[in-house]
NUGU-121366 format. One record per atom (N, C-alpha, C): atom name; residue in one letter; x, y, z; residue number from 1. Coordinates in steps of 0.05 Angstrom, whole numbers. Example, Ala and Ser with C-alpha at 12.3 -4.5 7.8 and 13.67 -1.06 7.14 Angstrom:
REM residues 2
- at; aa; u; v; w; i
- N; a; 264; -114; 156; 1
- CA; a; 246; -90; 156; 1
- C; a; 264; -66; 156; 1
- N; s; 257; -45; 142; 2
- CA; s; 273; -21; 143; 2
- C; s; 258; 1; 157; 2
This chain:
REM residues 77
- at; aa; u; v; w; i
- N; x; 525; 744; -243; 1
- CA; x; 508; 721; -242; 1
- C; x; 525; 697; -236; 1
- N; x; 522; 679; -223; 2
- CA; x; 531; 658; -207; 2
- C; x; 511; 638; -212; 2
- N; x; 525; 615; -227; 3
- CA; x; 508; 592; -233; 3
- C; x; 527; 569; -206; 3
- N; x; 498; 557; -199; 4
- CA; x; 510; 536; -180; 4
- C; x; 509; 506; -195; 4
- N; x; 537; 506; -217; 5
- CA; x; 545; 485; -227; 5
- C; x; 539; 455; -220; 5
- N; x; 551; 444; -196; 6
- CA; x; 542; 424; -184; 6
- C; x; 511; 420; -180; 6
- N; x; 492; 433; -173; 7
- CA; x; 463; 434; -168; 7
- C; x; 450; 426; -203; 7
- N; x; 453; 436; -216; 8
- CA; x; 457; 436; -253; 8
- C; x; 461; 412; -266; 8
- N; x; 496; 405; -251; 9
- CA; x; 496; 372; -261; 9
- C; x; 482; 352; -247; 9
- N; x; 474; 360; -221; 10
- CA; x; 454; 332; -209; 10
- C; x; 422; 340; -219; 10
- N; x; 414; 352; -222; 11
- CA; x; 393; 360; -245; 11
- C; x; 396; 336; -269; 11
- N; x; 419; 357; -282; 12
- CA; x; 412; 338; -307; 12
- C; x; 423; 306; -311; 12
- N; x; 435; 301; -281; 13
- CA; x; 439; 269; -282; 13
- C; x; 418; 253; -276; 13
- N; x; 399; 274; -257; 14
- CA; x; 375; 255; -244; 14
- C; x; 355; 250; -263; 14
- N; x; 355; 274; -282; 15
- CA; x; 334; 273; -309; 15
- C; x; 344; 258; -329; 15
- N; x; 366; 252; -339; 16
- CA; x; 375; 231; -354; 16
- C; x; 369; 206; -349; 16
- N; x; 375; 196; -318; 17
- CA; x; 373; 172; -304; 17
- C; x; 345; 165; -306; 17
- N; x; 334; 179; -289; 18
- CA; x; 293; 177; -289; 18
- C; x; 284; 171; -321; 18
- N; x; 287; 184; -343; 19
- CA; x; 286; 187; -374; 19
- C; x; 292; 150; -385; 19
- N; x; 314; 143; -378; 20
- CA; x; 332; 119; -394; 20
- C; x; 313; 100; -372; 20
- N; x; 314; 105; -352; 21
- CA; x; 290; 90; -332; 21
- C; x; 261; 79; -342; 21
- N; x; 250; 98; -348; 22
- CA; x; 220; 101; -347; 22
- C; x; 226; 80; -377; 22
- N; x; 243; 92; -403; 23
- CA; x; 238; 82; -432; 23
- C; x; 249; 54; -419; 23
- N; x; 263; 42; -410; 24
- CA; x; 270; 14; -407; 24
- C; x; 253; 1; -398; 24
- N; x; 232; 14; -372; 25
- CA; x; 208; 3; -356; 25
- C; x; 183; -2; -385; 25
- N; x; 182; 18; -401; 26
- CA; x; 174; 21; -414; 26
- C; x; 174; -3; -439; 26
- N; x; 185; -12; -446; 27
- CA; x; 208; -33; -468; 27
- C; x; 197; -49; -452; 27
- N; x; 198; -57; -424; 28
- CA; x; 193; -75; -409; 28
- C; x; 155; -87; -409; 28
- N; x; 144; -68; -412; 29
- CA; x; 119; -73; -421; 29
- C; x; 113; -82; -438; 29
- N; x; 125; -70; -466; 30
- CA; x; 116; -76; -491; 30
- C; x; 126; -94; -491; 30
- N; x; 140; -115; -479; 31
- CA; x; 158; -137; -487; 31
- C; x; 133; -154; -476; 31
- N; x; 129; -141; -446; 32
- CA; x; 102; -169; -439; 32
- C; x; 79; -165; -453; 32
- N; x; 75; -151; -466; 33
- CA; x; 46; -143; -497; 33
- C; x; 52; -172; -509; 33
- N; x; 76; -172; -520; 34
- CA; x; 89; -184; -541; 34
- C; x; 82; -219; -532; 34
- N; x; 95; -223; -505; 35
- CA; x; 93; -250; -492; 35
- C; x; 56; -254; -497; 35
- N; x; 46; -234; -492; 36
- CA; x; 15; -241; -485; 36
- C; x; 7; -255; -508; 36
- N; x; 18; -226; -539; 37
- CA; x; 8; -245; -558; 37
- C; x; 12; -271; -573; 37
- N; x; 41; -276; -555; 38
- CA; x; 53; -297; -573; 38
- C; x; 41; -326; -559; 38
- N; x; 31; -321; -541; 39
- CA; x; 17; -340; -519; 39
- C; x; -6; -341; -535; 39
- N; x; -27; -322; -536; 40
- CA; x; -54; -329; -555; 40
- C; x; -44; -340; -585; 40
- N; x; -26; -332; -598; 41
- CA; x; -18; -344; -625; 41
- C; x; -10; -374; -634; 41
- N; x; 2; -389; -599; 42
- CA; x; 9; -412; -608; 42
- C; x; -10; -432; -592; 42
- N; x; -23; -428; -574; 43
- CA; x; -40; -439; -562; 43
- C; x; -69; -427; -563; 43
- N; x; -75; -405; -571; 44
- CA; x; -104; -401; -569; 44
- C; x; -104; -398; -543; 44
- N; x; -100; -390; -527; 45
- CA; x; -88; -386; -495; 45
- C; x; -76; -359; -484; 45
- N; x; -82; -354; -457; 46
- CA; x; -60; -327; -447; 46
- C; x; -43; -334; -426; 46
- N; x; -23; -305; -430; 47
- CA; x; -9; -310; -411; 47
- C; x; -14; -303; -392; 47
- N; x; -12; -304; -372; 48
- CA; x; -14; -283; -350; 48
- C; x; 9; -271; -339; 48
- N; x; 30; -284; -341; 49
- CA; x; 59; -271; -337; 49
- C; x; 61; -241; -358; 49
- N; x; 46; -248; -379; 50
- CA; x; 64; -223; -404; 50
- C; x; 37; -207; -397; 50
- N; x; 9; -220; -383; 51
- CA; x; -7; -182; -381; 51
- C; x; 1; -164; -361; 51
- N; x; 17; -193; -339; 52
- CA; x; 18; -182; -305; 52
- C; x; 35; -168; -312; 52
- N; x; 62; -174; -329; 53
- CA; x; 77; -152; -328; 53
- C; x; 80; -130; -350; 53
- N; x; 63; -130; -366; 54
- CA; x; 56; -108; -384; 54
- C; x; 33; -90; -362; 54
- N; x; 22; -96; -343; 55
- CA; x; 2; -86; -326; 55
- C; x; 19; -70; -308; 55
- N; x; 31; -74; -301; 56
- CA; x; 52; -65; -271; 56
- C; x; 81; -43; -293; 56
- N; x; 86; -51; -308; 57
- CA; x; 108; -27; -326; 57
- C; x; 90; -4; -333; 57
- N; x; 67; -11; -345; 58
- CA; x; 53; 11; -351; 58
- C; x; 44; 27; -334; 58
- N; x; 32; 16; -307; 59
- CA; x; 19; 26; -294; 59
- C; x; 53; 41; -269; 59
- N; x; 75; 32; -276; 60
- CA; x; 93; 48; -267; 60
- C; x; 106; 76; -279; 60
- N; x; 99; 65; -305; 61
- CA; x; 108; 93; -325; 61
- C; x; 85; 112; -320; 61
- N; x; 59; 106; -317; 62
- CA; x; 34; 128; -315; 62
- C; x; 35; 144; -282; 62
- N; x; 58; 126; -268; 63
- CA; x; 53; 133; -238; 63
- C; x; 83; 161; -245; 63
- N; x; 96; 152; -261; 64
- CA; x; 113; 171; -265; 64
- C; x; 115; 188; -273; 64
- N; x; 96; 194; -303; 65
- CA; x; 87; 218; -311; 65
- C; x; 71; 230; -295; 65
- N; x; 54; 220; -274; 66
- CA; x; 30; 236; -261; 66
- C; x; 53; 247; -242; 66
- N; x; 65; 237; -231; 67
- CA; x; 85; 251; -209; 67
- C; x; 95; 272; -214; 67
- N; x; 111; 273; -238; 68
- CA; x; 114; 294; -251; 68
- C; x; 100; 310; -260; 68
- N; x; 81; 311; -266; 69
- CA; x; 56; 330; -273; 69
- C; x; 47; 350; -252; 69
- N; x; 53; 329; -227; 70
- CA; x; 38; 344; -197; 70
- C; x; 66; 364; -188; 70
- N; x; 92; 356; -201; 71
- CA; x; 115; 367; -187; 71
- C; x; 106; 392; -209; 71
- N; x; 111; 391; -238; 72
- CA; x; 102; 418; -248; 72
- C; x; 86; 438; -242; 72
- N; x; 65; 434; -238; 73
- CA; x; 31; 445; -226; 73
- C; x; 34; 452; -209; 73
- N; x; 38; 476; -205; 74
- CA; x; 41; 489; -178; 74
- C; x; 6; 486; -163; 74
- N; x; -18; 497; -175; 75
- CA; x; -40; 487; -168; 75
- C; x; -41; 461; -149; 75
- N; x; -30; 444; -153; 76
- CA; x; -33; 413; -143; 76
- C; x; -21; 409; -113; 76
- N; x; -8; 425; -114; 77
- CA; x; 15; 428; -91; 77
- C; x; -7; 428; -68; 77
């Protein structure tokens, strides 16, 4: 049996990378949650900076799991 080593480590670098990606994009959202509410808490007011970008992280992390979902799913193919 012959494992192709190199093929293995760019595997598991690209899945590490994508992983630490998505949770930082991710962090990135909940941070603009956070702006949104701290905008209604001191002004009675919103932001639009902290939904636009709690809107666009989220909707990048859901573009990421679905991608992945379709790469698993052989059906989808």
């Amino acid at each position: 049996m012959h494992l192709d080593w190199t093929a293995l480590g760019e595997v598991a670098t690209v899945s590490v990378g994508v992983t630490v990606a998505v949770v930082v994009v991710f962090a990135l959202g909940v941070l603009g949650l956070a702006r949104l509410e701290g905008a209604r808490a001191q002004q009675g007011g919103t932001s639009a900076l902290g939904l636009g970008q709690a809107t666009l992280c989220f909707l990048a992390c859901a573009a990421v799991v679905a991608y992945g979902i379709y790469l698993i799913v052989p059906q989808l193919h």
